[in-house]
C-alpha positions in Angstrom: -18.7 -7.7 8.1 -15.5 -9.4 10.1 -12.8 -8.8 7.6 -10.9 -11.4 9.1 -13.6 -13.9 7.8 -13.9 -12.6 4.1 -10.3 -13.1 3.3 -8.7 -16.6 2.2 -6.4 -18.7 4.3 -2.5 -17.1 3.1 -4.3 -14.6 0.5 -1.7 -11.9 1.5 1.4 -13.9 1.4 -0.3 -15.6 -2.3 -0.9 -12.3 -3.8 3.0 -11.1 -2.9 4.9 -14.2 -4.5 1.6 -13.7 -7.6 2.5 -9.8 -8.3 6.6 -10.2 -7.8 6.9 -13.8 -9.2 9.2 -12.6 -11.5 11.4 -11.2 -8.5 11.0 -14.2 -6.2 11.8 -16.9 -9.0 15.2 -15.0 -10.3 16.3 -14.6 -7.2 15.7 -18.5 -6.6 17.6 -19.0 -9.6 20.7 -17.7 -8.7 20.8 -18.7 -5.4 20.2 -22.3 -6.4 23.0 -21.5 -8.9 25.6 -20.4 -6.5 24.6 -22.8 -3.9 25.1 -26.0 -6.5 28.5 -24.4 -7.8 29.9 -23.6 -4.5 31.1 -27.2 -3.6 33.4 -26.4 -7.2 35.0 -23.7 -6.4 38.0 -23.0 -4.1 37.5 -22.2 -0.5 38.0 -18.7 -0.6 35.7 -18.0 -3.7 33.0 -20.5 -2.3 33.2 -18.3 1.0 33.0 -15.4 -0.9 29.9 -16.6 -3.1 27.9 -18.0 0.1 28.4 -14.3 2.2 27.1 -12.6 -1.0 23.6 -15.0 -1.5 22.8 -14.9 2.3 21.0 -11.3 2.3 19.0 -12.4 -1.3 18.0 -15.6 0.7 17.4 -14.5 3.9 14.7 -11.2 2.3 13.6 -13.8 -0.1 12.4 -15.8 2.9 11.6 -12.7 5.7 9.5 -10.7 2.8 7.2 -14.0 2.4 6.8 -14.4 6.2 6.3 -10.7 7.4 4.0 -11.0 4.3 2.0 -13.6 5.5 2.3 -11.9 9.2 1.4 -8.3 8.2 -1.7 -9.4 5.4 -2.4 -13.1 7.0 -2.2 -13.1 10.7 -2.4 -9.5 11.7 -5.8 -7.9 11.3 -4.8 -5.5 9.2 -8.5 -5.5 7.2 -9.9 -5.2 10.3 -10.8 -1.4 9.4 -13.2 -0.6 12.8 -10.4 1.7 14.1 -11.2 3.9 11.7 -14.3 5.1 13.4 -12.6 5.9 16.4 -9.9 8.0 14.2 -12.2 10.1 12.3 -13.5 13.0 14.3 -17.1 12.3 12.7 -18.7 10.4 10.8 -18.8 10.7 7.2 -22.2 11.3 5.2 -20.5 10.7 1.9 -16.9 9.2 1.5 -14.3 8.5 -1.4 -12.0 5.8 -1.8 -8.6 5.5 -4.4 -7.2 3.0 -4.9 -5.3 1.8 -8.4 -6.9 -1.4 -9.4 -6.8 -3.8 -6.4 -9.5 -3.1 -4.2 -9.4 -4.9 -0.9 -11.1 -2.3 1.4 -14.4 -0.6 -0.3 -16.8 -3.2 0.9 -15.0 -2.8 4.2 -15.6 0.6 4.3 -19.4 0.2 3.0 -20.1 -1.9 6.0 -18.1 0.4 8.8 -21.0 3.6 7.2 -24.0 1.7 6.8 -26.3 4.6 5.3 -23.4 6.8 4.2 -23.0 7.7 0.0 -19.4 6.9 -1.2 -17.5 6.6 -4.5 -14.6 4.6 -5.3 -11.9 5.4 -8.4 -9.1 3.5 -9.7 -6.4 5.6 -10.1 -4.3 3.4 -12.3 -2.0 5.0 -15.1 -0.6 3.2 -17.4 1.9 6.2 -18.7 2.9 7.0 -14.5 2.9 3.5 -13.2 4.7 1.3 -15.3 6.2 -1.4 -12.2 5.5 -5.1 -13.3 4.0 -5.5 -9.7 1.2 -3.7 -10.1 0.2 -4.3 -13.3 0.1 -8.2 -12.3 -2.2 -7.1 -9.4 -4.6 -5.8 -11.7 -4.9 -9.2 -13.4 -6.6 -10.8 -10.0 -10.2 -11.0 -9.1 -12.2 -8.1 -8.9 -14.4 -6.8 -6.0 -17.9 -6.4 -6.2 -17.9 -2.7 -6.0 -17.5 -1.3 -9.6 -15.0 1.5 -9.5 -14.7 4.8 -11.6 -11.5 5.4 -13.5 -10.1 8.4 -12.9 -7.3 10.6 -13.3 -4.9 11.2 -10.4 -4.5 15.1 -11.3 -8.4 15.5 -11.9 -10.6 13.8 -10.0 -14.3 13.7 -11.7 -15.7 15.6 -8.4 -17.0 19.3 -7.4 -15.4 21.1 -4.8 -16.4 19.5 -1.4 -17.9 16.5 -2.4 -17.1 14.3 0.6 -16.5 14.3 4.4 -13.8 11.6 4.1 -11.1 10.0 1.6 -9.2 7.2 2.1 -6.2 5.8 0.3 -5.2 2.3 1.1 -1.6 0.9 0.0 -2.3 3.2 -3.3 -1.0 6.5 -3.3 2.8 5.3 -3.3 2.4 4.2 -7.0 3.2 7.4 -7.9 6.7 7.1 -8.1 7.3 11.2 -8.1 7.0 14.1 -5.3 5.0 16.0 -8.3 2.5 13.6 -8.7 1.8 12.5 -5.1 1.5 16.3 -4.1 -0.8 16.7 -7.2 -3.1 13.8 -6.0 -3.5 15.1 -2.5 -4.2 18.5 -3.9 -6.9 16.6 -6.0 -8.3 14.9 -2.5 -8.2 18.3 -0.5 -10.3 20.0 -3.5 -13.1 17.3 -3.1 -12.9 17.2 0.6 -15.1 20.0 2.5 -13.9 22.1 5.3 -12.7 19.8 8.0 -13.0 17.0 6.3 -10.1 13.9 6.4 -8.2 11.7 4.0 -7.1 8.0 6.0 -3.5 7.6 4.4 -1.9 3.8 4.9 1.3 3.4 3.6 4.7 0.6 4.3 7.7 3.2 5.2 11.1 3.2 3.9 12.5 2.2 7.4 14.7 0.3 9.0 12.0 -1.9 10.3 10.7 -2.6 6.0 14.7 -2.9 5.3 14.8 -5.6 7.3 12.0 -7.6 5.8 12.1 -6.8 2.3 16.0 -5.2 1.9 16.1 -3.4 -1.2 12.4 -3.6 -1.8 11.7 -0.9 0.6 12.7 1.6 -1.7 9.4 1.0 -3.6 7.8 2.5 -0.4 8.5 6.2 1.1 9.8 7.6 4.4 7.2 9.2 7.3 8.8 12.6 6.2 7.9 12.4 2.5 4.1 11.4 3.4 4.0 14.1 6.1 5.6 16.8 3.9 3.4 15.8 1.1 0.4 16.6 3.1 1.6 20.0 4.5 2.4 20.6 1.0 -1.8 20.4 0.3 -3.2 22.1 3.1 -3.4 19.0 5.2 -2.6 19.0 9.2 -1.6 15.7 10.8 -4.5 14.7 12.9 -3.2 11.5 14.5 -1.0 8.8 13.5 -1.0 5.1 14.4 1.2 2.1 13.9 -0.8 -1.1 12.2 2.3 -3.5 12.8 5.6 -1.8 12.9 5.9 -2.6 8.9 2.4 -0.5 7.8 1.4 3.5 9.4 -1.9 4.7 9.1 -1.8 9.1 8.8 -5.1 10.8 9.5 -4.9 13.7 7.7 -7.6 17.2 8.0 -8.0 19.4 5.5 -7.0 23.1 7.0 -7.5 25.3 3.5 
């Protein structure tokens, strides 16, 4: 399946402004504000008022179009590489995600013949950002998923050659519970076998698109420590954009 050709003209940029709508259209609002009460005030206020709206406007507007680059023009869901990153070929495969699943049919079509299991990892009581529970309200895939805990996934030990985690795994807002997931993944991962982390970084590259709203993501070290932390050796690493970086991650223990 070309994953360019499943997706919807500006579905990327659409599903930003539809889970942070809330975000986008207060910072609208005071920026219209200050920009219809600037002509009022006197000079030095009005200068004063314009310098501190420019950063709100300028990330209002570079979030929407590296958005629309990253998700829209880039072919990020174009997920072939991953066969060339995997040192073999899975017989039976897992994908998390926590309620917005834009990659498991993907995946089904890159290991034609292979067994797999998806979960949604989505806690109500841990993930509590307006964001994501918005995303959840969207259309669903056709690929029914499994809920499941984040500290207890409902697998044996060894259960699959490969895991992935797509734009998921930073929902969990602590260290604790991100190391406890990718415990979780390495217990249902045999000997060998690999977990396909994809993640936005806090860096200075995300700063600069979305400003504050890189915080919500976490820096190359965390991620990297995170995965030492779980038995978990950095295979490879790749760039998918300079805003998204893809870890391949083998399970040593």
């Amino acid at each position: 399946m070309n994953a360019t050709a499943v997706r919807r003209p500006r579905q990327g940029v659409l599903q930003i402004l539809q889970f942070n709508w809330r975000s986008y259209l207060s910072t609208a609002a005071v920026v219209a504000v200050a920009l219809l009460a600037a002509p009022f005030l006197p000079r030095l206020l009005r200068v004063g008022l314009l310098i501190g709206v420019a950063p709100a406007l300028f990330w209002m507007v570079s979030s929407l179009l590296v958005s629309h680059y990253v998700y829209d023009r880039f072919p990020l869901y174009d997920l072939s590489w991953i066969t060339r990153a995997l040192s073999r070929m899975p017989s039976r495969w897992l994908n998390i995600h926590c309620g917005l699943d834009e990659t498991s049919s993907l995946l089904a079509d890159l290991f034609p013949g292979a067994a797999f299991d998806v979960v949604d990892i989505f806690d109500a009581r841990v993930m509590t950002e307006p964001s994501i529970r918005q995303a959840r309200q969207i259309e669903r895939t056709a690929i029914a998923a499994t809920p499941a805990r984040f500290d207890d996934l409902p697998f044996g030990p060894g259960a699959f050659d490969a895991a992935f985690c797509i734009f998921a795994a930073h929902e969990l807002r602590l260290a604790r519970q991100r190391a406890t997931l990718f415990l979780e993944i390495a217990r249902v991962l045999a000997p060998g076998g690999e977990l396909v982390l994809m993640e936005h970084s806090r860096d200075g590259w995300n700063f600069l698109a979305f400003g504050p709203g890189f915080l919500h993501f976490f820096s190359q070290r965390v991620w990297r420590r995170t995965a030492s932390q779980a038995g978990f050796r950095v295979q490879s690493e790749l760039s998918r954009t300079p805003f998204v970086h893809v870890y391949v991650l083998r399970r040593t223990l």
